[in-house]
VEXTOR-849157 format. One record per residue: residue in three letters; x, y, z of N, C-alpha, C in turn. Coordinates in steps of 0.05 Angstrom, whole numbers, plus 5000, padded with zeros to 4 digits. Atoms other than C-alpha are relative to their C-alpha. Layout:
REM VEXTOR-849157
 residuo n.c1 n.c2 n.c3 ca.c1 ca.c2 ca.c3 c.c1 c.c2 c.c3
     ALA    X    Y    Z     X     Y     Z    X    Y    Z
...
//
This chain:
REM VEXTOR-849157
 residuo n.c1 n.c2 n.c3 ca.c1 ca.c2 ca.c3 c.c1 c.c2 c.c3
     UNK 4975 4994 5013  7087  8329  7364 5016 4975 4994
     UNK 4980 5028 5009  7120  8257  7364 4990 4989 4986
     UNK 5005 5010 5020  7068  8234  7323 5013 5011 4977
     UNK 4978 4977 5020  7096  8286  7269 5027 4999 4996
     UNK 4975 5007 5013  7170  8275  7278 5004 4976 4985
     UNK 4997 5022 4998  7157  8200  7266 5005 4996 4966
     UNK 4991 5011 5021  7159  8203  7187 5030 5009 4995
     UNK 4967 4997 5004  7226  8244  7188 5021 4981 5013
     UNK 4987 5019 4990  7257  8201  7241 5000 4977 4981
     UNK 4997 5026 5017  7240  8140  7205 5024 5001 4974
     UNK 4977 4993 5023  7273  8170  7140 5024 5001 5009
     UNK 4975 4999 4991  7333  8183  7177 5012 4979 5009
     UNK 4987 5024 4985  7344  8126  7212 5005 4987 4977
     UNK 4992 5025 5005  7331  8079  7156 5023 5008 4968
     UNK 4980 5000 5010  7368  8120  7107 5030 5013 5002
     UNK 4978 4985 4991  7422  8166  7143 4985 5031 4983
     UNK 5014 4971 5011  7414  8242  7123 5029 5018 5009
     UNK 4984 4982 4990  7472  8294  7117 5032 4986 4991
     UNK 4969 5007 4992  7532  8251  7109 5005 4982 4963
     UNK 4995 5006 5031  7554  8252  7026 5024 4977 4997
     UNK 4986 5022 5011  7598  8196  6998 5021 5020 4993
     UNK 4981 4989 5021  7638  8246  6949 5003 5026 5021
     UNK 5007 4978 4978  7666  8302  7010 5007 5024 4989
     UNK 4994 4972 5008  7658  8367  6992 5030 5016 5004
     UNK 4984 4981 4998  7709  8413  6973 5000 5026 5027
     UNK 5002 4983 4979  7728  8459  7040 5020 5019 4994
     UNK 4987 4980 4993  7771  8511  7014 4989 5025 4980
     UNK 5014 4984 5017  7726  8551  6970 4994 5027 5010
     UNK 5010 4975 4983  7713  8625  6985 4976 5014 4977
     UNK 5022 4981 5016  7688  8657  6920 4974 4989 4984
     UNK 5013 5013 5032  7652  8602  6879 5012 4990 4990
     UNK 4992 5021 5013  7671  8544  6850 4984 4973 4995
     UNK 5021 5024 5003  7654  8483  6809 4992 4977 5034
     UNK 4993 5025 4983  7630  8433  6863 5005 4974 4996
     UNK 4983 5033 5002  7665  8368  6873 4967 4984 4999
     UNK 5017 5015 5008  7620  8324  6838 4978 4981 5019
     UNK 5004 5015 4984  7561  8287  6875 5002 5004 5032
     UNK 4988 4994 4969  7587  8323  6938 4974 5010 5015
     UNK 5023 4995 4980  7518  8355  6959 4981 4991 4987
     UNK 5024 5016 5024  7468  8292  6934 4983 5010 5009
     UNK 5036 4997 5006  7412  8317  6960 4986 5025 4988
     UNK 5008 4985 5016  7417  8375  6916 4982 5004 4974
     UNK 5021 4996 5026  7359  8385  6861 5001 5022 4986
     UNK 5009 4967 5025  7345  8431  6804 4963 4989 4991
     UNK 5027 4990 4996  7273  8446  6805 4999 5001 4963
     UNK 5000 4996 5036  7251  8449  6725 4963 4997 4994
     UNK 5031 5005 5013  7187  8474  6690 5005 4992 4977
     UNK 5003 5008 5023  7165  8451  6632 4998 5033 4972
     UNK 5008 4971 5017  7162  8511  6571 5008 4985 4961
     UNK 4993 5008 5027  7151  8487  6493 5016 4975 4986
     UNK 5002 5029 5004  7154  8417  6495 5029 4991 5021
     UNK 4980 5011 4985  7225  8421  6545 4998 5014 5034
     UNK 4994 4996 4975  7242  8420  6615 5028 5030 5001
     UNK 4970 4977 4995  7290  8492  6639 4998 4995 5028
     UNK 4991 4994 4970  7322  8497  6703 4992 5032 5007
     UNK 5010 4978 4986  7285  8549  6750 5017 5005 5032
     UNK 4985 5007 4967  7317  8536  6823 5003 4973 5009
     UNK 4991 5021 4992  7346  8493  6859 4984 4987 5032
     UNK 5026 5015 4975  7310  8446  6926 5022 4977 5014
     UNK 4982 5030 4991  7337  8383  6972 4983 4983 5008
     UNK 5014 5023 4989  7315  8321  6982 5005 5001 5031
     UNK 5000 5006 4978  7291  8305  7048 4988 4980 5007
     UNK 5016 5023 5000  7257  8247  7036 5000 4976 4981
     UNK 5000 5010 5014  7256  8194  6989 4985 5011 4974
     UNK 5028 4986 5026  7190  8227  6953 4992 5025 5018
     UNK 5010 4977 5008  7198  8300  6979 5028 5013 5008
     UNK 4984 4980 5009  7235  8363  6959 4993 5021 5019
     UNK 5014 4980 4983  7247  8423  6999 5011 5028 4986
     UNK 4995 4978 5024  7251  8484  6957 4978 5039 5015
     UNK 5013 4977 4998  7222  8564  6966 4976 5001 4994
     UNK 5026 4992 5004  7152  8588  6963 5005 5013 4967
     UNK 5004 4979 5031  7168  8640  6902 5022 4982 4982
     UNK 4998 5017 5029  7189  8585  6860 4981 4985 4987
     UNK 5021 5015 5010  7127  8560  6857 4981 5005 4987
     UNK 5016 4983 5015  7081  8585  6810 4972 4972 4982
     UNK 5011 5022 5004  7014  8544  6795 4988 4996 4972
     UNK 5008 4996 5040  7005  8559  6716 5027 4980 4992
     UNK 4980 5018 5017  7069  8511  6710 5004 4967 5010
     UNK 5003 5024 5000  7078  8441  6699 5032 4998 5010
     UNK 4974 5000 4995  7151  8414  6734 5013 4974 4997
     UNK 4988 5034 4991  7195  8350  6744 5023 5024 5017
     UNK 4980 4989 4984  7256  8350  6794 5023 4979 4991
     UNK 4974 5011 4996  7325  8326  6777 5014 5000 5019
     UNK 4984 5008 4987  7363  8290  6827 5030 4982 4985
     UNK 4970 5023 5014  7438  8252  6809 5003 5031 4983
     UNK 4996 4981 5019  7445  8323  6772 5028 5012 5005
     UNK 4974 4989 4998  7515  8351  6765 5012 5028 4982
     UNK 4991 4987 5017  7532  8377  6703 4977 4999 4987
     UNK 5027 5000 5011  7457  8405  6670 5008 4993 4961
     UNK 5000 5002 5021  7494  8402  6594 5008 4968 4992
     UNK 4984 5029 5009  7516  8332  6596 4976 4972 5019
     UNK 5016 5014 4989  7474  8269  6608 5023 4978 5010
     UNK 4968 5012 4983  7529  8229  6665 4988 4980 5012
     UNK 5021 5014 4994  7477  8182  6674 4996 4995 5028
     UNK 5001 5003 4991  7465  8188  6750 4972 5013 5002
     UNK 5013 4985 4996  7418  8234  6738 4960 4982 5007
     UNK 5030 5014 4993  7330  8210  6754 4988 5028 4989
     UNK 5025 4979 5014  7280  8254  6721 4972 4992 5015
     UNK 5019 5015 4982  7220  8253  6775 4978 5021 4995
     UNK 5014 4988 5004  7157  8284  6746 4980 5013 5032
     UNK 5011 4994 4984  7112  8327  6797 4968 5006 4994
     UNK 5030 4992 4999  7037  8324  6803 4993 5017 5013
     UNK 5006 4971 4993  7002  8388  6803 4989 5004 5023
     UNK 5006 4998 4971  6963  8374  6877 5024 4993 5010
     UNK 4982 5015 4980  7027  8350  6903 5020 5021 5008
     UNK 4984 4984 4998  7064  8418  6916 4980 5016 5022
     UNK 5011 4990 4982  7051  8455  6980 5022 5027 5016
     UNK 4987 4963 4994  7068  8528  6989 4990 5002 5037
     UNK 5012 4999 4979  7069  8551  7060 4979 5011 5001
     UNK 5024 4991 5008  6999  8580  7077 5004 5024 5007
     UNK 5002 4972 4997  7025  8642  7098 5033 5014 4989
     UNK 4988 4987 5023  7072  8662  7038 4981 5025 4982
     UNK 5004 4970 5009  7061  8723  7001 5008 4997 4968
     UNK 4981 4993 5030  7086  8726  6933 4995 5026 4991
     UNK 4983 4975 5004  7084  8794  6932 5011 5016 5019
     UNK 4978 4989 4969  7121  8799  6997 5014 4990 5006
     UNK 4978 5025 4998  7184  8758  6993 5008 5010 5031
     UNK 4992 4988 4971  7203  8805  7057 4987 4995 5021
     UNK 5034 5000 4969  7140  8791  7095 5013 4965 5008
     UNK 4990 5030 4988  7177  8711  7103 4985 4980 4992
     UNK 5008 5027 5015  7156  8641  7096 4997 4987 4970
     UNK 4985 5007 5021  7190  8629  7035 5002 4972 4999
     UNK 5006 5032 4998  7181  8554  7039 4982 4980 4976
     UNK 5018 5014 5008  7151  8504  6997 5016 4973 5002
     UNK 4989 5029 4994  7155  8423  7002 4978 4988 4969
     UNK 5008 5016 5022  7143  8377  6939 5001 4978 5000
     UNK 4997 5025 5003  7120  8313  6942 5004 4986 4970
     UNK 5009 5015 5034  7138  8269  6877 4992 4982 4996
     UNK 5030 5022 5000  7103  8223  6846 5017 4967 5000
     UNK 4990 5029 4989  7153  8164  6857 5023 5004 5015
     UNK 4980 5000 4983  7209  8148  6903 5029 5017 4986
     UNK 4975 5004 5014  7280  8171  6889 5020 4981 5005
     UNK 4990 5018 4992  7326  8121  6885 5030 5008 5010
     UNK 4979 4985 4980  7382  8133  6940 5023 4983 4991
     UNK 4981 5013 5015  7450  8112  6923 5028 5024 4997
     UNK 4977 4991 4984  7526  8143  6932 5001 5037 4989
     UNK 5009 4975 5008  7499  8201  6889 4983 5024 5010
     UNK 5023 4993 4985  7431  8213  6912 4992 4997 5028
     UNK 5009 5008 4983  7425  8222  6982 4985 5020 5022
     UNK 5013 4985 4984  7382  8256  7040 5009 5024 5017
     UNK 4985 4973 4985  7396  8328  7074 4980 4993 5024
     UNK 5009 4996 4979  7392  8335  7146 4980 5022 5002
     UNK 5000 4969 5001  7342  8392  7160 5009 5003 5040
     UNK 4992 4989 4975  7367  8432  7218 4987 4998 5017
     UNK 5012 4999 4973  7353  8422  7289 4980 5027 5005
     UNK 5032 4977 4990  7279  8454  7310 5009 5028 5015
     UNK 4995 4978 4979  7297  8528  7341 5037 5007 4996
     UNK 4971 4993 4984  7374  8526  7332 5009 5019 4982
     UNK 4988 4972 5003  7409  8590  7322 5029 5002 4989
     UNK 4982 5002 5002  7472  8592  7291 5016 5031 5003
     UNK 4986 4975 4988  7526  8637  7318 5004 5016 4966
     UNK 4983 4971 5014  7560  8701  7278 5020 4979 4976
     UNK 4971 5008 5017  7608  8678  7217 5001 4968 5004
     UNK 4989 5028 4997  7595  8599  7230 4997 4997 4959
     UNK 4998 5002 5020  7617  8577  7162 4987 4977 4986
     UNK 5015 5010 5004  7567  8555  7113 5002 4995 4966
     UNK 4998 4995 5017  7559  8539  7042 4977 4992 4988
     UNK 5012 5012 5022  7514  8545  6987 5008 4994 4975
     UNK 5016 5016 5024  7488  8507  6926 4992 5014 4979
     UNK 5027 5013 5026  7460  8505  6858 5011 5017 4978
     UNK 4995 5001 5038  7464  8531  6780 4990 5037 5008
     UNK 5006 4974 5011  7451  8600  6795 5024 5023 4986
     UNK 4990 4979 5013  7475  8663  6761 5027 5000 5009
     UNK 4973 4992 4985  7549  8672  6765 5012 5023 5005
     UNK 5005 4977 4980  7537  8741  6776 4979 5016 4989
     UNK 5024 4984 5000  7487  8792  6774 5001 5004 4963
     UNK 5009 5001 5031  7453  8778  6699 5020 4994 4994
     UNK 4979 5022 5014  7506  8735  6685 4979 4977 4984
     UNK 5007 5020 5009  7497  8669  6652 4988 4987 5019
     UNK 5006 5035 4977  7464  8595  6692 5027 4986 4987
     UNK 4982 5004 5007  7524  8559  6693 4983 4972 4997
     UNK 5009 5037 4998  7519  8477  6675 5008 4991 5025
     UNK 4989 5022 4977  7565  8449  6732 4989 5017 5027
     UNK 5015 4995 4983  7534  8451  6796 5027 5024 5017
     UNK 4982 4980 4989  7569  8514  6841 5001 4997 5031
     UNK 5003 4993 4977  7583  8525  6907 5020 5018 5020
     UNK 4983 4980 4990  7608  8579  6956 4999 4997 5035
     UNK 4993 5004 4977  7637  8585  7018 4981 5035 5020
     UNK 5005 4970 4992  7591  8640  7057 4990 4996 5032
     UNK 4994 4992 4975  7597  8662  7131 4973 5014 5006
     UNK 5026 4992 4984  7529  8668  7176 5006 5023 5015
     UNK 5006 4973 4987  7515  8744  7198 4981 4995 5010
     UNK 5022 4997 4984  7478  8745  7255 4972 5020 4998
     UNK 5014 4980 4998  7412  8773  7267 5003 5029 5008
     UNK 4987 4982 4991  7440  8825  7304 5018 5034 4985
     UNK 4983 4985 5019  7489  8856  7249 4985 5003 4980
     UNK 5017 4999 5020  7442  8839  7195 4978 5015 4997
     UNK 5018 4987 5000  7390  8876  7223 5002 5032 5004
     UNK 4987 4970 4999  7430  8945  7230 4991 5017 4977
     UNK 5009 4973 5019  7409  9004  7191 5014 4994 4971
     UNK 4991 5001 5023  7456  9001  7137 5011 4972 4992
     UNK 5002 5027 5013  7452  8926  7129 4976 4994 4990
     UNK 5032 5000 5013  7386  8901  7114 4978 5011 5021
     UNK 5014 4982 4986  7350  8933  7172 4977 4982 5010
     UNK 5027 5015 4993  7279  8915  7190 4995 4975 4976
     UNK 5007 5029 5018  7271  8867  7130 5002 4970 5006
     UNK 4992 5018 4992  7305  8813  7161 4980 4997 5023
     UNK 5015 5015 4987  7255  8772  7201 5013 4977 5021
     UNK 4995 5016 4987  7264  8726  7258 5001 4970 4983
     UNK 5004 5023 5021  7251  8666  7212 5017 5002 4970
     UNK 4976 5005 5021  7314  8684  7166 5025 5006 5012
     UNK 4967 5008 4997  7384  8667  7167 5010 5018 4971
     UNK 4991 4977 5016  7428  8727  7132 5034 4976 4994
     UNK 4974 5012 5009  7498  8694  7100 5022 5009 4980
     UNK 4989 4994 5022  7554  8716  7057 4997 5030 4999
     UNK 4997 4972 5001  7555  8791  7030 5022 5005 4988
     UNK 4997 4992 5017  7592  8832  6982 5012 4974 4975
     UNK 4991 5013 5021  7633  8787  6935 4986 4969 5007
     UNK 5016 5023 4984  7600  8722  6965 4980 5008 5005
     UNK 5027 5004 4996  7523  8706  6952 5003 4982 4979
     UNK 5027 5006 5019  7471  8679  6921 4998 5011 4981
     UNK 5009 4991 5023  7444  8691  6855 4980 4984 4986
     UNK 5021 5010 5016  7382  8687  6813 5012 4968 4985
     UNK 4990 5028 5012  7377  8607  6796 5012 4986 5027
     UNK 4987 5014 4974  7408  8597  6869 4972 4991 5017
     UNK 5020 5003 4980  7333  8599  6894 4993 4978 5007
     UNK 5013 5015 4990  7302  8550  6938 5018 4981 5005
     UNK 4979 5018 4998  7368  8513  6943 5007 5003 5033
     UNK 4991 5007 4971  7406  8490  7008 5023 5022 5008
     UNK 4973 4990 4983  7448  8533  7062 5015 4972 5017
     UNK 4982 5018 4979  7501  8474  7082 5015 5007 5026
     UNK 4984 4990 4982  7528  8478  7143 5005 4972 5026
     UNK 4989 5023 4989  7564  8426  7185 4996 5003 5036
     UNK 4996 5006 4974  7550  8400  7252 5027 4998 5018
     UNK 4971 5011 4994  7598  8382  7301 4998 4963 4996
     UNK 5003 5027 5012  7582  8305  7280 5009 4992 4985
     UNK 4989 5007 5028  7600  8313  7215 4981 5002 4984
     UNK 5013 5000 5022  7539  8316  7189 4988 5020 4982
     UNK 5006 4972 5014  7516  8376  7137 4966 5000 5004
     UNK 5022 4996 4997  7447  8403  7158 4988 5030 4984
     UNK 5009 4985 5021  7403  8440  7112 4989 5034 5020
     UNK 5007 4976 4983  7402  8509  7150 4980 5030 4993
     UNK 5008 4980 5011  7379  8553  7104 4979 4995 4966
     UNK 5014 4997 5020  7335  8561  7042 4994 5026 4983
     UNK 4996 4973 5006  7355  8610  6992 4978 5012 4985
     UNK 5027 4975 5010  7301  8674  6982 5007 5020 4989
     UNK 5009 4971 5015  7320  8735  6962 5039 5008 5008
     UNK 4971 4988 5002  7388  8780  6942 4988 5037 4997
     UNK 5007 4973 5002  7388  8856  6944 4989 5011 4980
     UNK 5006 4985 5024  7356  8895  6887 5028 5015 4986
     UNK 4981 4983 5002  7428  8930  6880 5014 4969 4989
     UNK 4983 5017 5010  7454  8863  6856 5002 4975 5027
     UNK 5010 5019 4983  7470  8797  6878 5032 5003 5018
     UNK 4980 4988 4992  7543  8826  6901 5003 5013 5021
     UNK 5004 4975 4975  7514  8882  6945 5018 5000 5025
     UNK 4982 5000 4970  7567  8903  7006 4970 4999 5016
     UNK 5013 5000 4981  7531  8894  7067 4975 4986 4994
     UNK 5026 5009 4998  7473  8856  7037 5004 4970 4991
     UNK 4992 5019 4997  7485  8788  7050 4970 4980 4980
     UNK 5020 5009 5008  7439  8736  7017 4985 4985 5020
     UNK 5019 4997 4974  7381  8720  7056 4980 4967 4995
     UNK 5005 5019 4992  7351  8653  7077 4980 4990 5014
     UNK 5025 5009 4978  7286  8626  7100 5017 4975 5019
     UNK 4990 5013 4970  7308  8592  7169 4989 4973 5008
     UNK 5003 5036 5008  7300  8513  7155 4985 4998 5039
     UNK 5010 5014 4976  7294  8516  7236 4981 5009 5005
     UNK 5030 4996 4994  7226  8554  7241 4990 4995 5000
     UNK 5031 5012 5019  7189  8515  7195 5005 4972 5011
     UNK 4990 5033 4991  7209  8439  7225 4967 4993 5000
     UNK 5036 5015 4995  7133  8429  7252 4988 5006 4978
     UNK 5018 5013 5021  7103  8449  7192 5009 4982 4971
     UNK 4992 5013 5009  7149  8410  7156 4992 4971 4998
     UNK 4998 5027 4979  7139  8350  7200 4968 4999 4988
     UNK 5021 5006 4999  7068  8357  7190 4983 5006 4978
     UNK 5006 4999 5028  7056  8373  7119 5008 4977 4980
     UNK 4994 5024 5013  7096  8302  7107 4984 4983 5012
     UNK 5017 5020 4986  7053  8266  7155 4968 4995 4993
     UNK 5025 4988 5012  6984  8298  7124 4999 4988 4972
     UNK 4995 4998 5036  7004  8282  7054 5016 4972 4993
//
């Protein structure tokens, strides 16, 4: 196992991880633009389709050369790059890096499903094919401590370009919302999401506050007591009833499950 932490440690030490230059906006509840630059290690995931790159979901750097993004964004009939320095997708603000992805270099967990987003391991890690270059824009997300549990309502926020509501538009400027961790406990109640919810997901947010299509594979922020923002979550899936649904919070592969094969899918590769 310490052989295995030793490429993340290294990354961290020699570049810091978690702690943005530009500090996020903290009074957000419903959705709003985010303060520019504020969560760098945010990505937009992008296939290629008829000679151009579209935004599919969103991912975080955790590395210099890798991305940590969802399983069911990954689809192996498509060609991708990853924008980092990305802010505003209609406007070129020149921070932005365009980092192509070679087709062996994407690694789904091995026990994803894609036609069982419910069944878990919603995960995938992308190595790219050159470094990114780090800088007050671009910088590294903590992932969450191995095993740790976060209480009831600790306040969290996501990320990324998705839908601004159910079959809405993708917006250009990057979004972000203020959404409150429902425990396993509540989340797993009958008329919440019930059995679906897996030990290996983190539930957040609920009725007017979620996720939405375009939000996938992006980061759940959530702040230490350090200060530093650790990537807690990894957004998977919103209700079939909308991305609004009372009681159905948006749902989160659990950044702290997967650490070892994290750890050891960067060390392999």
């Amino acid at each position: 196992m310490l052989k295995l932490l030793v490429p993340i440690l290294l990354v961290a030490g020699a570049y810091g991880c978690g702690q943005p230059t530009y500090v996020p906006n903290a009074r957000v509840v419903n959705g709003e633009n985010a303060r520019p630059y504020s969560w760098p290690w945010q990505v937009s995931l992008q296939y290629q389709k008829d000679g151009a790159f579209h935004h599919t979901c969103g991912g975080s750097l955790i590395a210099p050369n890798w991305v940590l993004t969802a399983g069911h964004c990954i689809s192996s009939s498509r060609t991708y790059q990853v924008v980092v320095g990305e802010y505003d997708r209609s406007e070129e603000e020149g921070a932005e890096q365009r980092i192509p992805v070679n087709a062996g270099d994407i690694f789904v967990h091995p026990r994803w499903n894609n036609f069982c987003v419910a069944c878990g391991n919603d995960v995938a890690l992308i190595k790219l094919s050159r470094n990114a270059e780090l800088n007050d824009k671009v910088k590294l997300g903590c992932l969450a401590p191995a095993g740790e549990i976060l209480a009831n309502e600790y306040p969290c926020y996501i990320s990324g370009w998705g839908r601004l509501a159910t079959n809405g538009a993708l917006p250009n400027i990057l979004q972000q919302a203020l959404l409150a961790v429902v425990d396993h406990a509540h989340c797993t109640q009958r008329d919440w999401w019930g059995s679906t919810i897996k030990d290996t997901m983190i539930c957040a947010g609920g009725d007017i506050k979620a996720g939405c299509n375009g939000d996938s594979g992006g980061p759940l922020n959530c702040q230490a007591a350090d200060g530093r923002w650790h990537i807690h979550g990894i957004a998977s899936f919103v209700s079939s009833l909308g991305c609004n649904a009372l009681k159905k919070p948006t749902v989160f592969t659990r950044v702290s499950a997967f650490n070892s094969w994290v750890e050891e899918t960067i060390a392999n590769n």
